[in-house]
Structure formats: C-alpha cells, structure tokens
N, C-alpha and C positions, 0 to 999 in steps of 0.2 A: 504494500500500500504506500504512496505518495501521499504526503500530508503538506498542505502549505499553509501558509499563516497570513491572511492579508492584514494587515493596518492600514489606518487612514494618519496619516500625517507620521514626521519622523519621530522618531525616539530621540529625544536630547540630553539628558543626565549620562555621563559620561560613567557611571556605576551603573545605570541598568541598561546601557548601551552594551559592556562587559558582561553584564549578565547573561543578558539573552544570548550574548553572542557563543557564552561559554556554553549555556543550558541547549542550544541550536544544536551545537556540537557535537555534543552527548546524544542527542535524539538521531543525529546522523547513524549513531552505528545500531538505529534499531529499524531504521525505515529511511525512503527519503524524505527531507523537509526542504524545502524553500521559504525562506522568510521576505512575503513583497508589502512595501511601505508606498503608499499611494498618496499622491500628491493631489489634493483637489484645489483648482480652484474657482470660489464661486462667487459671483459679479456682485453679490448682496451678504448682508448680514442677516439677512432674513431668514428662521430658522427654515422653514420650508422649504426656500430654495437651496439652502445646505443640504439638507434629507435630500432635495430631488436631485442634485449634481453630484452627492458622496455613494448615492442609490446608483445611477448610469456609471459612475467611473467601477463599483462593486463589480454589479450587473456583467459590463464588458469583458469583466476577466475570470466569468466561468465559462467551463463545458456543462450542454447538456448529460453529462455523465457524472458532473462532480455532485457529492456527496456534501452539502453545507450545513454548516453548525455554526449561530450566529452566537457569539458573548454577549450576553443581553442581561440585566438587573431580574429582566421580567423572564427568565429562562427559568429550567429544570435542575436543581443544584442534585449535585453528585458530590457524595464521598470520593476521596481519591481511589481507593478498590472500585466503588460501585463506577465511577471514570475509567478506571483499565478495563472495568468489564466492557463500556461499550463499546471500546475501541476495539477485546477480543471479539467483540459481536460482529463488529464492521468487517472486522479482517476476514470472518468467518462466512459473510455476506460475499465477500471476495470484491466490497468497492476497492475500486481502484485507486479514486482520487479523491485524500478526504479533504475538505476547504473550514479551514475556522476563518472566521472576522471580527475582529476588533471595531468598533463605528468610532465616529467620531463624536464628540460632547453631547449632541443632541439624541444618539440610536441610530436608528435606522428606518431610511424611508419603506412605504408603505410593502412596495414593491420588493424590497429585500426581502422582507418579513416573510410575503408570499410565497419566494423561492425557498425559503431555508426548509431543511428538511428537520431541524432540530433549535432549539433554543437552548442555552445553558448559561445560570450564573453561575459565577465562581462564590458567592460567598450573599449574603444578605447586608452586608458591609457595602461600604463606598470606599472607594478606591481611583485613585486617578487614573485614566488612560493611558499612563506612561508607566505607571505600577503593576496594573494586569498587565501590562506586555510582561513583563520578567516573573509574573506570577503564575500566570499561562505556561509559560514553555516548561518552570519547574514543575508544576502538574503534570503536564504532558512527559515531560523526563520520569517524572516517579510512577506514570501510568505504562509505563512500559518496564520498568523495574522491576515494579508489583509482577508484570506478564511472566517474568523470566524468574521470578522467586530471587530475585538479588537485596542482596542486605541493603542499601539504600531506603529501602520505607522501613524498615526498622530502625 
C-alpha cells in the first residue's frame, strides 16, 4: 500500500519540520509515503472561498482509486491499536493508495467531505495545524509498529 499525506500550507517550526521529516522516514521502511504540502492561493479572505479553492487544489490530486481519510475535529477517533487495525483492514482490502489530508484552519469544503471515504480525529483536543502534522505521522509510525509486534508502542 502507498500512503500519502496531503497538507495545505507549509510546515514552519523548524522542530516539527525535523519531526515529520524523521517520523516520514521510519514509515518509509513499512510502506511507501509521500508527504505533499499544497500551496493555495485564494483571491479573498472569505472563508468560503478558502473551502472552495483549498477543496479544487485537494480534489485535483486524487485518483478515482484512492482511498481518502480526511483529519477532521468532527471525524471517528481511534485508539492507536484500534488505528493499526484499520490500516491492517485496508491492506487486507488490498487498496492500493491510501490519501490522508490535513485542511487548512477553516476544514474542508463541502465537496471534500463528499469524496472522503472516512473521517478521523486525532484526539477531542485542539491542536494546531502544524502540530497534527508531526502528531499524525507519529501515529501512523506506531500504527505500523503495533502491525509488526515491535516494542515501540510499549
């Protein structure tokens, strides 16, 4: 399975720049990852049309085959095991290409919502957008640890 990780806007803290970039790594020797940071930009401050221009730039960079999981407040929170199981689910499903996104401050427009095949928060907490990026991939790192019984989640 192919996993990538979209973001909207870059990662700037130079610690969780290191972070991810270290946790990226790790996830490398279990699967492929691609980590892509998407740049939008949109003519207004208006939330609306941020949803609808951060929604098309999303949008443009699936396949009809991929498998999307959107980081959302309003998602399905998982334990980090009950996490590795769905990913042993997926694998098991034999998708090919799994897509997580990150949004940008406002969510995500209507349209995204539609496509995703899944919702997940990380936590009932608030967190900044620059925070789940490195709090994500270390999940995603220990959801594959957990897969292979490796002493890391202990």
């Amino acid at each position: 399975m192919n996993i990538r990780l979209i973001l909207i806007g870059k990662t700037t803290g130079e610690l969780l720049k290191e972070g991810v970039a270290d946790y990226a790594k790790r996830i490398g020797h279990y699967s492929g990852f691609v980590l892509e940071e998407l740049q939008v930009r949109a003519n207004s401050v208006e939330k609306a049309q941020v949803l609808q221009k951060e929604g098309e730039k999303i949008l443009s960079q699936l396949k009809n085959s991929d498998y999307l999981i959107l980081l959302d407040e309003g998602g399905d929170e998982f334990t980090s095991v009950e996490f590795a199981n769905q990913i042993a689910q997926l694998q098991n499903k034999s998708i090919a290409s799994l897509v997580f996104v990150i949004g940008g401050a406002y969510g995500f427009h209507e349209t995204v919502y539609q496509r995703a095949n899944l919702k997940m928060a990380l936590s009932k907490m608030t967190f900044t957008h620059q925070m789940v990026r490195l709090i994500f991939v270390e999940q995603l790192y220990r959801a594959f640890t957990i897969l292979r019984n490796e002493k890391y989640h202990h």
